[in-house]
C-alpha positions in Angstrom: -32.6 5.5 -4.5 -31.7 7.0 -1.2 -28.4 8.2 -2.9 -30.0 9.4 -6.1 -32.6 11.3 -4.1 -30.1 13.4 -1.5 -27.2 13.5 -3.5 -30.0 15.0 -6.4 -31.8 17.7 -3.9 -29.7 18.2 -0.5 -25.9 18.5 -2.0 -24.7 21.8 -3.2 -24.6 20.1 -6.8 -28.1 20.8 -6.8 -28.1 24.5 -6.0 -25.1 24.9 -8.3 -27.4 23.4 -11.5 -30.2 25.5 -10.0 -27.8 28.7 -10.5 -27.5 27.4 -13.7 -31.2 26.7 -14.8 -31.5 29.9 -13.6 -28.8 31.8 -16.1 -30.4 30.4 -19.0 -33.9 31.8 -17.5 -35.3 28.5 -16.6 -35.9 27.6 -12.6 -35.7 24.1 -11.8 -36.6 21.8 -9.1 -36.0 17.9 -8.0 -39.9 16.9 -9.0 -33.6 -3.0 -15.5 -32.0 -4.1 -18.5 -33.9 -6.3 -20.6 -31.9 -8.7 -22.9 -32.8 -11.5 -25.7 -29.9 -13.4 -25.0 -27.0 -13.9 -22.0 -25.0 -11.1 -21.5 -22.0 -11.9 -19.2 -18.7 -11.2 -20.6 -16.7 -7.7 -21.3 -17.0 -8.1 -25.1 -20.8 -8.8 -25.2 -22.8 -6.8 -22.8 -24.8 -4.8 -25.2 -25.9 -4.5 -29.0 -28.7 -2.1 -27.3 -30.8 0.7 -26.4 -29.7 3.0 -23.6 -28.7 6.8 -24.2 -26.7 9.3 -22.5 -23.9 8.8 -19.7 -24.6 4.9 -19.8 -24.7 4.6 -23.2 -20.9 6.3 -23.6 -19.9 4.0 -21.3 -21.3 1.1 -23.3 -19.6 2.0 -26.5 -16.3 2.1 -24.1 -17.0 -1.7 -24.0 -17.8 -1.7 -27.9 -21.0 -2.0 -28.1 -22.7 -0.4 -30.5 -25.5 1.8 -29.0 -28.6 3.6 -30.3 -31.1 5.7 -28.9 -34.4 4.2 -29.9 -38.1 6.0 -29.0 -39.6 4.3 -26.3 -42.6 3.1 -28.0 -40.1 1.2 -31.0 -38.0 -0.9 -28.7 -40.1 -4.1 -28.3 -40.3 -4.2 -32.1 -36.2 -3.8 -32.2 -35.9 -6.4 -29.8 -38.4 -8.5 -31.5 -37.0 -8.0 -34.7 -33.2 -8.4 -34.0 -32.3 -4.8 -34.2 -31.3 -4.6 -30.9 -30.0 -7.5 -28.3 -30.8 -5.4 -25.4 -32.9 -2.4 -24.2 -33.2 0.1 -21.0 -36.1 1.1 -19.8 -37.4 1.8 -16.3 -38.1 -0.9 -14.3 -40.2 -4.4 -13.7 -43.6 -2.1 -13.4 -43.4 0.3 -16.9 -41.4 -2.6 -18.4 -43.9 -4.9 -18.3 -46.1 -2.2 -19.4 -44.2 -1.7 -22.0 -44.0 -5.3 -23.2 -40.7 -5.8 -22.8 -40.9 -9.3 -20.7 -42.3 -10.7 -24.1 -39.6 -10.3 -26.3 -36.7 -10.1 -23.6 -35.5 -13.5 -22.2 -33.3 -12.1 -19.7 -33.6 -9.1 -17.1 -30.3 -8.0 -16.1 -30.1 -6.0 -12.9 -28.5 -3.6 -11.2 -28.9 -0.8 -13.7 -25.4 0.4 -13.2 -26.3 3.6 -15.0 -29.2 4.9 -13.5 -30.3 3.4 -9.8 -32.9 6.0 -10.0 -34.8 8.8 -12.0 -33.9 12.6 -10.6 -37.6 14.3 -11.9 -37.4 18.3 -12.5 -39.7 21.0 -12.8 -38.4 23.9 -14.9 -40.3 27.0 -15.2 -39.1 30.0 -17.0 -37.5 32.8 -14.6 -39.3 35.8 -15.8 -43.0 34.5 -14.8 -41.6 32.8 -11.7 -40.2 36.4 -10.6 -44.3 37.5 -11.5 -45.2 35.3 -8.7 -45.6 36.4 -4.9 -43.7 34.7 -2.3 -47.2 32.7 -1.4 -47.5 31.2 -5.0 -43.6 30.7 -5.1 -43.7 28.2 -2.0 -46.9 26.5 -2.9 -44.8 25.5 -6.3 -41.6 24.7 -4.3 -43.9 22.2 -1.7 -46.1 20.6 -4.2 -42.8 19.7 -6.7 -41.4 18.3 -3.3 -44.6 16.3 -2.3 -44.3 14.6 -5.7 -40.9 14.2 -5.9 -41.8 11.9 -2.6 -45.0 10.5 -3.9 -43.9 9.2 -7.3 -40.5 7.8 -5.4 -42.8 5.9 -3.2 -45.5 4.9 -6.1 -42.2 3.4 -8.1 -41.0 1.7 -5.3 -43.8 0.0 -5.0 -45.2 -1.1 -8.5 -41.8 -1.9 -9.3 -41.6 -4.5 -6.4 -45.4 -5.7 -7.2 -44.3 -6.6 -11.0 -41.1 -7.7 -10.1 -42.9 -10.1 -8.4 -45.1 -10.7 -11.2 -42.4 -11.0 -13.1 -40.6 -14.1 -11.2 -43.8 -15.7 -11.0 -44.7 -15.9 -14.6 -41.2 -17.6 -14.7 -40.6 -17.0 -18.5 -37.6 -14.5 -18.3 -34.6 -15.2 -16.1 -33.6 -12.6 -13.8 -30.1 -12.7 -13.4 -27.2 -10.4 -11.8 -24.4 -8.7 -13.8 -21.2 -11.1 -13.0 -19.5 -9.1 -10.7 -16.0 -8.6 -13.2 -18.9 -7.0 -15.7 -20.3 -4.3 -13.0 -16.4 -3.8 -12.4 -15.6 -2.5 -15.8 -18.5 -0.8 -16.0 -17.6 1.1 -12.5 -14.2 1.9 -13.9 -15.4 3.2 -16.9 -18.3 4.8 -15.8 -15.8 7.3 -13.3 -13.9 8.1 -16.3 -16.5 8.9 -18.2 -18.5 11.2 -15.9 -15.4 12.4 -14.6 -15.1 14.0 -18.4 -18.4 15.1 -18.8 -17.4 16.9 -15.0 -14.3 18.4 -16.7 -15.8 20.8 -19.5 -16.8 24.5 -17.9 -16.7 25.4 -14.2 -19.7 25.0 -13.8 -19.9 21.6 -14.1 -16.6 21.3 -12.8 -18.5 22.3 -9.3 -21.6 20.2 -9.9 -18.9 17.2 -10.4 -17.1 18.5 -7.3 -20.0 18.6 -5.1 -21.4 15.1 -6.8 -17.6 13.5 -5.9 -18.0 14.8 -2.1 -21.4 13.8 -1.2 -21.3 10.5 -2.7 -19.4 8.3 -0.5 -21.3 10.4 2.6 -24.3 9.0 1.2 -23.2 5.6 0.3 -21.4 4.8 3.6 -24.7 6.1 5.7 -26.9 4.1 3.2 -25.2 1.1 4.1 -25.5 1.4 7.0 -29.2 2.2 7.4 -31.2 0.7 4.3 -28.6 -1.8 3.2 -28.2 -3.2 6.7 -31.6 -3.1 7.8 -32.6 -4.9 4.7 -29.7 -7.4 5.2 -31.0 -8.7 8.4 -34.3 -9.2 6.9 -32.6 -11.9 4.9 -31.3 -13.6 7.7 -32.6 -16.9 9.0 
């Protein structure tokens, strides 16, 4: 999360997609893998639910993928339509229903580590506002942006907890020739979706360069820290 949160409103990715919110009269602000059955091998990852970025990567792999509303997918599971789903995480999962129809919870989410919220407002009444009204706007999106990362982290780690105690669905990791694959394709495929305009061909620039900043400092800090806590 700490690299979907600074890479998503400190890098100059952010700005750029700002200038371009912005050109189409819009301002904008930063505001698990349930399965039925084992999943392990290149050839079988998904028959499932999960859209954009992730889900081109996915049919990379052959699966075949479909976007299905949110409120249909424990009846696809349930009904065979789909072998697999993606949703959010142990806390809106659960809410969702998902850990009764889903044998297996598949982690990490090699798609999506975490959600980048946005507030869009249209650029002709923000340009109406004073400067006072403007920052109020600016600090409240921020102060949710916080709020709600630190409300998910938490829920999520309450049902995940839940969730292993009920000890009905296996929690398993991706075997690590699987998250592999899925790396290598993901790069090609978001390096494509980076190659179209020039604008995103800077939003993909900036996303390349702060990146590994973000990941080498994250290990250090949160993944380290959290490491030792494991220790005995």
């Amino acid at each position: 999360m700490a690299v979907v949160k600074s890479c998503g409103t400190h890098s100059a990715g952010n700005s750029t997609l700002s200038r371009f919110s912005a050109s189409i009269l819009v301002l904008r602000w930063a505001a698990g893998v349930p399965a039925k059955s084992p999943r392990q091998t290149r050839s079988e990852v998904y028959a499932t639910e999960c859209p954009g970025l992730g889900g081109e990567v996915l049919r990379s792999l052959d699966a075949s993928v479909v976007t299905v509303p949110g409120g249909e997918i424990v009846q696809s599971l349930e009904s065979g339509a789909i072998a697999g789903g993606e949703w959010v995480g142990p806390w809106l999962d659960m809410d969702l229903g998902l850990h009764k129809v889903a044998g297996y919870y598949y982690y990490p989410g090699f798609h999506e580590p975490g959600t980048g919220s946005t507030l869009g407002i249209n650029k002709r009444l923000w340009e109406s506002f004073d400067a006072s009204d403007r920052r109020l706007i600016e600090d409240a999106t921020a102060a949710e942006y916080t709020r709600s990362l630190a409300e998910f982290d938490f829920n999520n780690a309450l049902w995940l907890r839940r969730l292993r105690d009920e000890g009905n669905v296996k929690i398993l990791k991706f075997d690590d020739s699987v998250l592999k694959e899925l790396y290598r394709i993901s790069k090609d495929v978001v390096a494509e979706a980076g190659s179209g305009d020039d604008l995103s061909k800077k939003i993909y620039t900036s996303y390349r360069q702060s990146f590994p900043l973000i990941m080498d400092w994250s290990y250090i800090a949160e993944g380290a820290v959290l490491n030792s806590r494991r220790l005995t």
